[in-house]
Backbone as a printed PyTorch tensor [residue, N CA C, xyz], in Angstrom:
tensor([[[-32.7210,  19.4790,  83.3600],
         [-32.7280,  18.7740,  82.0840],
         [-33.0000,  17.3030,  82.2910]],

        [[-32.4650,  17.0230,  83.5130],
         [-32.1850,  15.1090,  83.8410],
         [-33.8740,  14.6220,  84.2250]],

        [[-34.8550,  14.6560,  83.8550],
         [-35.7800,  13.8170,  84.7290],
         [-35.5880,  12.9580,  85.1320]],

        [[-36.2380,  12.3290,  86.3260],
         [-36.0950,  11.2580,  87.7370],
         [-36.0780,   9.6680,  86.3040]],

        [[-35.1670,   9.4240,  87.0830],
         [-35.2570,   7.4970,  86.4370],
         [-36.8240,   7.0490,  86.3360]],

        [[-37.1750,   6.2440,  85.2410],
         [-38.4240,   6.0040,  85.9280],
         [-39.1580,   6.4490,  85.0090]],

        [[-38.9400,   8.2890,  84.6740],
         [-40.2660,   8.8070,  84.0560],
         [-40.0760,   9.0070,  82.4950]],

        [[-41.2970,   8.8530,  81.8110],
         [-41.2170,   8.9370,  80.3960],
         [-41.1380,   9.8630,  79.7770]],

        [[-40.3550,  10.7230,  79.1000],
         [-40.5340,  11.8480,  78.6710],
         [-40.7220,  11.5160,  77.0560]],

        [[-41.3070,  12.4180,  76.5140],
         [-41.6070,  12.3530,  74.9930],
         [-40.8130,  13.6990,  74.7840]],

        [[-40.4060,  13.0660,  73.1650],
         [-40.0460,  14.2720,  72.4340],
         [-40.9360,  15.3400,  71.9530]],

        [[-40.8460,  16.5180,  72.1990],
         [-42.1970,  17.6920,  71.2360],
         [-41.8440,  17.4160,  70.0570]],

        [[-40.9490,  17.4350,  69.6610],
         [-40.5800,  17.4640,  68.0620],
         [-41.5240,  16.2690,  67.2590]],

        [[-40.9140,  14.9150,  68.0740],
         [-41.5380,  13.9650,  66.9850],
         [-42.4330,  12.9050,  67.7170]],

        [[-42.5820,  13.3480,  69.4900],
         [-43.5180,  12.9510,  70.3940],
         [-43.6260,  11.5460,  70.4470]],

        [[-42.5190,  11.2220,  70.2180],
         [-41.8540,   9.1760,  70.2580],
         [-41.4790,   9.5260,  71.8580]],

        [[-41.6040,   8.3460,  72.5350],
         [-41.0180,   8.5400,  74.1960],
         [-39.5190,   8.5450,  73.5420]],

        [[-38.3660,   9.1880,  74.9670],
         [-36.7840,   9.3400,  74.7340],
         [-36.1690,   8.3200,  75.4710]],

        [[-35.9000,   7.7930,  75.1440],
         [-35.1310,   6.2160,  76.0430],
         [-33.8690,   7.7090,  76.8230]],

        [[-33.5160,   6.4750,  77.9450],
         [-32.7960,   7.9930,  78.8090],
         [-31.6110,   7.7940,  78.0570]],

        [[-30.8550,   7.3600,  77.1170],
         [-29.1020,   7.1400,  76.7730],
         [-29.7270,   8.6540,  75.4880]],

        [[-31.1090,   8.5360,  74.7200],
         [-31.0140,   9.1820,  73.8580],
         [-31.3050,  10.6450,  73.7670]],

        [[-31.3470,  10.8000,  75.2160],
         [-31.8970,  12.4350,  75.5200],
         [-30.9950,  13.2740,  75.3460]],

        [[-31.4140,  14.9150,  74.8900],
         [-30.3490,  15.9800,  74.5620],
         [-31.0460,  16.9890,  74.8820]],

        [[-30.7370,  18.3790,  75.3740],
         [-31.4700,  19.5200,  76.0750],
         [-31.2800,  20.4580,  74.6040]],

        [[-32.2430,  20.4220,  74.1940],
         [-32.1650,  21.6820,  72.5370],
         [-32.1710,  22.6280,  73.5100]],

        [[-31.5620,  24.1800,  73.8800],
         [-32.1010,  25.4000,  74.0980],
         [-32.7740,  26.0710,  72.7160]],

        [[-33.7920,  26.3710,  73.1680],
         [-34.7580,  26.5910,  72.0210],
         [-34.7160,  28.2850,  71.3890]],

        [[-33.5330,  29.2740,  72.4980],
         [-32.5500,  29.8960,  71.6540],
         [-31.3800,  29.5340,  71.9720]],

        [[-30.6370,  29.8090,  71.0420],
         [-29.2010,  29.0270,  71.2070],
         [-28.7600,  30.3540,  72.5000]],

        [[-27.3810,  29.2480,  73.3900],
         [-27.0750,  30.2310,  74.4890],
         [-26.4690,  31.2830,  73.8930]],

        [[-25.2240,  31.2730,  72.8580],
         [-24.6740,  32.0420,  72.3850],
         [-25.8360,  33.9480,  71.7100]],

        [[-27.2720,  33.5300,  72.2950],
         [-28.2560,  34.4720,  71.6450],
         [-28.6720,  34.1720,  73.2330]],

        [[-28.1990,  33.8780,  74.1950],
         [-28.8110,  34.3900,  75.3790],
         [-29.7200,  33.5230,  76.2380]],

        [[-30.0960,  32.2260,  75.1570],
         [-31.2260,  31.4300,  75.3080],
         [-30.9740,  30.7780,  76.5090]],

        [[-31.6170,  30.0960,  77.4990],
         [-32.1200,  29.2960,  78.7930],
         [-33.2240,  28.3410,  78.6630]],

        [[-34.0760,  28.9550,  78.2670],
         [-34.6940,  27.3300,  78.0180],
         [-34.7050,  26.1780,  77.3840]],

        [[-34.8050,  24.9420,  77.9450],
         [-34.5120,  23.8840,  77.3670],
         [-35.6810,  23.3140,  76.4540]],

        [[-35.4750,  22.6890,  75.7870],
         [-36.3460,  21.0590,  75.7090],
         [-35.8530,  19.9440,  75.8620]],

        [[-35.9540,  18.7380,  76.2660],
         [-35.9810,  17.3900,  76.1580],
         [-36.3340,  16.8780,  74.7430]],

        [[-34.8300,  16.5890,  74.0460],
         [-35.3120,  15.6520,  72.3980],
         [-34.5330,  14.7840,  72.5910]],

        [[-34.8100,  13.9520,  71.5460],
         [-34.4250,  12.7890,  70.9640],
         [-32.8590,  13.4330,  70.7800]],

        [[-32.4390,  12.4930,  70.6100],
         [-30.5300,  12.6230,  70.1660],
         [-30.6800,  13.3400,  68.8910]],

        [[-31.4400,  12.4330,  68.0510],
         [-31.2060,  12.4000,  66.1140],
         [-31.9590,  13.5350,  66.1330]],

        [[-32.9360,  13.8110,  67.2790],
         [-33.5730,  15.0190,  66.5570],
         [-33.1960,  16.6210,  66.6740]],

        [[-32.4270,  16.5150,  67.8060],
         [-31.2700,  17.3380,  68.2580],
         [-30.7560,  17.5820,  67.0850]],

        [[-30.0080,  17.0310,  66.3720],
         [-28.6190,  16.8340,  65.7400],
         [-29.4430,  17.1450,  63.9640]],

        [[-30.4810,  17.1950,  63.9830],
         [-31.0780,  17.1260,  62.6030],
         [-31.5160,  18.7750,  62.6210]],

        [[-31.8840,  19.4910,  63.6460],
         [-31.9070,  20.5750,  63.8820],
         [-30.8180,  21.2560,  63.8900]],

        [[-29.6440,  21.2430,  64.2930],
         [-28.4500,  21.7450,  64.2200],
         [-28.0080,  21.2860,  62.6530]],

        [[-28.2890,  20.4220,  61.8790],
         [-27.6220,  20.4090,  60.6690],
         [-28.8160,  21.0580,  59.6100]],

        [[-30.0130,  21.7170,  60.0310],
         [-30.2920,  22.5230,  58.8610],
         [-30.4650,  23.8940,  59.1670]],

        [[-29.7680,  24.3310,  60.4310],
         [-30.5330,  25.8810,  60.9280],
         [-29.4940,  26.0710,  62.0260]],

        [[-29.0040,  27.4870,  61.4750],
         [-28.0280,  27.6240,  61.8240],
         [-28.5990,  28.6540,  63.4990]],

        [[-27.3660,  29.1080,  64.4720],
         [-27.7650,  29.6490,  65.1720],
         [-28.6320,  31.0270,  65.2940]],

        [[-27.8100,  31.4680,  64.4620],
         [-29.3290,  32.9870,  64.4070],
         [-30.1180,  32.6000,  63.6070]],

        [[-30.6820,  31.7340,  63.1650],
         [-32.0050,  31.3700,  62.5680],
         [-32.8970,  30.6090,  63.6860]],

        [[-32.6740,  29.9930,  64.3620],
         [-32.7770,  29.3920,  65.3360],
         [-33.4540,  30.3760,  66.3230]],

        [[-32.3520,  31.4420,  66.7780],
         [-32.9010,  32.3220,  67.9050],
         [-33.7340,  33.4780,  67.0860]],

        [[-33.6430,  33.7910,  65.8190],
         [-34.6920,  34.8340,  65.0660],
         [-35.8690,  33.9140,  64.6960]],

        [[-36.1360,  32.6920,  63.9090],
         [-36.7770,  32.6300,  63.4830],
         [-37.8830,  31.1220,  64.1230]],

        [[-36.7500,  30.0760,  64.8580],
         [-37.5060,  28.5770,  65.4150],
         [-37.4770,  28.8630,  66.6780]],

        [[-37.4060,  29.7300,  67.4780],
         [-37.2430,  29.2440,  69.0170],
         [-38.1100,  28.9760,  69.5160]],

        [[-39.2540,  28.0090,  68.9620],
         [-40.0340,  27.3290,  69.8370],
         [-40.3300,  25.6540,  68.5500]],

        [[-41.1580,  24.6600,  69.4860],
         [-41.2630,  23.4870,  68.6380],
         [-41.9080,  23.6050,  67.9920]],

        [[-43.1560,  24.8980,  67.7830],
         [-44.0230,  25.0210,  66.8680],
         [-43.4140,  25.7940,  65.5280]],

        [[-42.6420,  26.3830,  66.0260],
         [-41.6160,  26.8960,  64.9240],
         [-40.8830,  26.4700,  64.0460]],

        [[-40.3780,  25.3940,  64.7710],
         [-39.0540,  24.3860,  64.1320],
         [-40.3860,  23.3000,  63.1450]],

        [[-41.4190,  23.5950,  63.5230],
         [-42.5270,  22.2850,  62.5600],
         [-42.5570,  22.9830,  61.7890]],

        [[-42.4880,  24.0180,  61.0390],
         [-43.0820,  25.1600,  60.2350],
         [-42.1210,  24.8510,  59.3810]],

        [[-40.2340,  24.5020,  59.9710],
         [-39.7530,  24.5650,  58.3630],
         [-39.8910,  23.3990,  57.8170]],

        [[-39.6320,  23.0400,  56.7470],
         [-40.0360,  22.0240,  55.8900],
         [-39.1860,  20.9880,  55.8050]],

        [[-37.9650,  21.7900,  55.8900],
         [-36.7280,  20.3390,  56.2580],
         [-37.1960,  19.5610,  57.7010]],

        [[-37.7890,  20.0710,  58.3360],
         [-37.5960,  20.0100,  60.1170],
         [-38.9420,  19.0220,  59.6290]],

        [[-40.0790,  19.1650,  59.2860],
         [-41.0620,  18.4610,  59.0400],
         [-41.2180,  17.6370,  57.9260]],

        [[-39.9250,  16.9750,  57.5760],
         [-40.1110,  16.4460,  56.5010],
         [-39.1490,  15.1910,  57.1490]],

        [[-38.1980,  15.5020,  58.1830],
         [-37.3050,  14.7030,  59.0130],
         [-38.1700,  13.5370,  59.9450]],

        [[-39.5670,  14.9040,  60.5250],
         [-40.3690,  14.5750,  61.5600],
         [-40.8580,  13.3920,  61.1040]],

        [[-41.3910,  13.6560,  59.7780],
         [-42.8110,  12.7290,  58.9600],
         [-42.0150,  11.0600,  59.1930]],

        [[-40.3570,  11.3200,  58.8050],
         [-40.2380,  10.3460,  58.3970],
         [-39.4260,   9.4920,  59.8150]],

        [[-38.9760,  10.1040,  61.0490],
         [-38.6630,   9.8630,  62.0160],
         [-39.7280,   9.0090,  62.8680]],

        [[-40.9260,   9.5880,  62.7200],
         [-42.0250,   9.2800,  64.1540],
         [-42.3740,   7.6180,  63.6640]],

        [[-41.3900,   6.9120,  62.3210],
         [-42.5290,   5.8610,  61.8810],
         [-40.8220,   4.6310,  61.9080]],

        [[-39.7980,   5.4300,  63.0760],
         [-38.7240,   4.7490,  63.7230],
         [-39.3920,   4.2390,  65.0560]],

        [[-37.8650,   2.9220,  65.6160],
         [-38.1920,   2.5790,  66.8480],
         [-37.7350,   4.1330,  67.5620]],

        [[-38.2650,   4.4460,  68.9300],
         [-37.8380,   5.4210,  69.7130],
         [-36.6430,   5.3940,  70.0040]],

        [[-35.3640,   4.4460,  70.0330],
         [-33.9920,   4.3130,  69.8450],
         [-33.3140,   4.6620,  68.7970]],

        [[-33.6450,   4.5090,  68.2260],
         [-33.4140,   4.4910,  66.0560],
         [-32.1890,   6.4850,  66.4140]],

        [[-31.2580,   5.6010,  65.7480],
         [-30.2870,   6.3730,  65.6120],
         [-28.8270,   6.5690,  64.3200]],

        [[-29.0940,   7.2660,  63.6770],
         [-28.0330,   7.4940,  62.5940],
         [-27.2520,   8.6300,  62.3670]],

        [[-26.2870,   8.7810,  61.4270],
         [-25.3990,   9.8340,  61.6550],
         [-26.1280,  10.5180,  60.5820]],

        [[-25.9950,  12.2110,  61.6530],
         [-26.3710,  13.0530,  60.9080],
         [-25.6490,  13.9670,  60.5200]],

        [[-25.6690,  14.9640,  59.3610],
         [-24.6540,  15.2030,  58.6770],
         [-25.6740,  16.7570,  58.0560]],

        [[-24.3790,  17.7420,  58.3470],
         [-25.1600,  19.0830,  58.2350],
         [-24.8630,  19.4360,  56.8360]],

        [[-26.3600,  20.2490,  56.5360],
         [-26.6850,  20.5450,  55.3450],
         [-25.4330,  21.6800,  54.9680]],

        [[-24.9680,  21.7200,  53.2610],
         [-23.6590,  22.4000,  53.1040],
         [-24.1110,  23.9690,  53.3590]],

        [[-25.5120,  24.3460,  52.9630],
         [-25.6490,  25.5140,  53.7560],
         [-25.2290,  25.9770,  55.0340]],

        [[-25.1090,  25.0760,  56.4360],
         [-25.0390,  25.3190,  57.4180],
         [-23.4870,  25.5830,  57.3050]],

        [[-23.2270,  24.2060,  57.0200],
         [-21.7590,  24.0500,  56.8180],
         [-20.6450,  25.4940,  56.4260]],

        [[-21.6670,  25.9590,  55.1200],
         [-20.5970,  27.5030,  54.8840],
         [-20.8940,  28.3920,  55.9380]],

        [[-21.8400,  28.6690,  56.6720],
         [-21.7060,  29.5730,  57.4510],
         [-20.9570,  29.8090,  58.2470]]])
């Protein structure tokens, strides 16, 4: 998950470079569904994914970044994220859908 000091990694999601304090490993299925692979995101973008999509939606329906662009909350976060500094960080707060589940 850690890349070497030094190297730049970009987010897939919103493809801003990840300053290293703001990096987070999405498994792109959740482990609790078995998942192992990672990605490298942004903190906020981590955390914006977990507050509109819950875990079995996640491992049935986004488990990849081309997936997670498809929903509309997720690309509507993106549109308005990629036009932040690459630090840019706020509290995110899960949708009450997620929330009842």
């Amino acid at each position: 998950m850690k890349p070497p000091n030094g190297v730049e990694v970009i987010c897939p999601l919103c493809e801003r470079p990840v300053p290293p304090r703001q990096r987070d490993a999405h498994h792109l299925v959740p482990k609790s569904h078995g998942g192992r692979q990672t990605a490298v995101l942004h903190r906020i973008c981590h955390r914006q994914i977990h507050a509109l999509l819950t875990e079995a939606e996640l491992a049935r329906q986004y488990a990849s970044v081309d997936a997670l662009l498809t929903h509309p909350g997720i690309r509507s976060f993106v549109n308005w994220v990629k036009t932040k500094p690459d630090d840019f960080h706020v509290a995110t707060h899960k949708s009450a859908r997620v929330r009842r589940r």
